[in-house]
N, C-alpha and C positions, 0 to 999 in steps of 0.2 A: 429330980427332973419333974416338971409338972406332968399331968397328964392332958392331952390336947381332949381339944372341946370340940366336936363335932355338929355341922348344920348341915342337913340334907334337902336338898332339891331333888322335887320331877318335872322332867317337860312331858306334855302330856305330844304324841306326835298325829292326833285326830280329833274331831270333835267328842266321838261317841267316847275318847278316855279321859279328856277332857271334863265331859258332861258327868262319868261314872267319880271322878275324884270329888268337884263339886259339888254335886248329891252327896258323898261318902261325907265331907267335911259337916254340910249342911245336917244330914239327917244324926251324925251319932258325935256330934261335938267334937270332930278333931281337931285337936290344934293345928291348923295351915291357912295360909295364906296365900294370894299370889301377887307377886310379885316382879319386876323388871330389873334385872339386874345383868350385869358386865361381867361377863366370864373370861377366863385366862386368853383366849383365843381373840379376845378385845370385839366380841359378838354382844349385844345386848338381847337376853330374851327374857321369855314370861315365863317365869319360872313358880311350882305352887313350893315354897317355902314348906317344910313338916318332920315331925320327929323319925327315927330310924324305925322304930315298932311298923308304924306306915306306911314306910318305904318296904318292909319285908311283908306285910300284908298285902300290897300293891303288887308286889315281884310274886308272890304265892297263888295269886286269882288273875295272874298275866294270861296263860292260854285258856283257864275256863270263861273268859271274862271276854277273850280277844281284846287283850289291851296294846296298847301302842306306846313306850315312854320310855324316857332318855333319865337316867339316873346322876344327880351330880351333888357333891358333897365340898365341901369347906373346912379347912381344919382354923381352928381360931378363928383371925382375921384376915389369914390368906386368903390369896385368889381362888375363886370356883371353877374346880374342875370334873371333867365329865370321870363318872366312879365306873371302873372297869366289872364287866358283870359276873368276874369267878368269884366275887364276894356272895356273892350270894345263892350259889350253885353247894348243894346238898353235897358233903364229903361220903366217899364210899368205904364204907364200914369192909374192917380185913376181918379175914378169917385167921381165928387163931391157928398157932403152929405147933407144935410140939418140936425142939432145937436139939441135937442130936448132944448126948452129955460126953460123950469121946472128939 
């Protein structure tokens, strides 16, 4: 089985996240783009095209940042769909246990 090739989109949902992605692309060479493109829900929007690394940089400096954006990902050449946000929510570390041997 192959393994799927992923494309990530951000809608940015304000100018000021908008303005902070822009700069970000501009000032440190990120690979993005923006783009207008047809999502599963047959909505056209403007969406910045960008690798995953940026998307997780972007979801990381969301509340020091006060960012505003809709997260949406592609597998192959399927339809773009909006990416549900438990992907990117920090997993809570267990405590180990000691299991009773009787």
């Amino acid at each position: 089985m192959n393994k799927r090739e992923y494309t990530w989109y951000v809608e940015p949902m304000d100018d000021q996240t908008n303005a902070t992605i822009s700069g970000h692309v501009i000032e440190k060479s990120t690979i993005a783009e923006c783009v207008a493109v047809k999502c599963v829900d047959n909505e056209r929007r403007n969406l910045w095209r960008c690798n995953f690394d940026f998307v997780k940089l972007l979801h990381a400096s969301k509340e020091s940042l006060n960012l505003r954006f809709r997260i949406y990902n592609q597998a192959d050449k399927g339809p773009i769909r909006r990416c549900p946000s438990f992907l990117f929510r920090k997993k809570k570390k267990r405590k180990a246990e000691l299991k009773p041997v009787c």
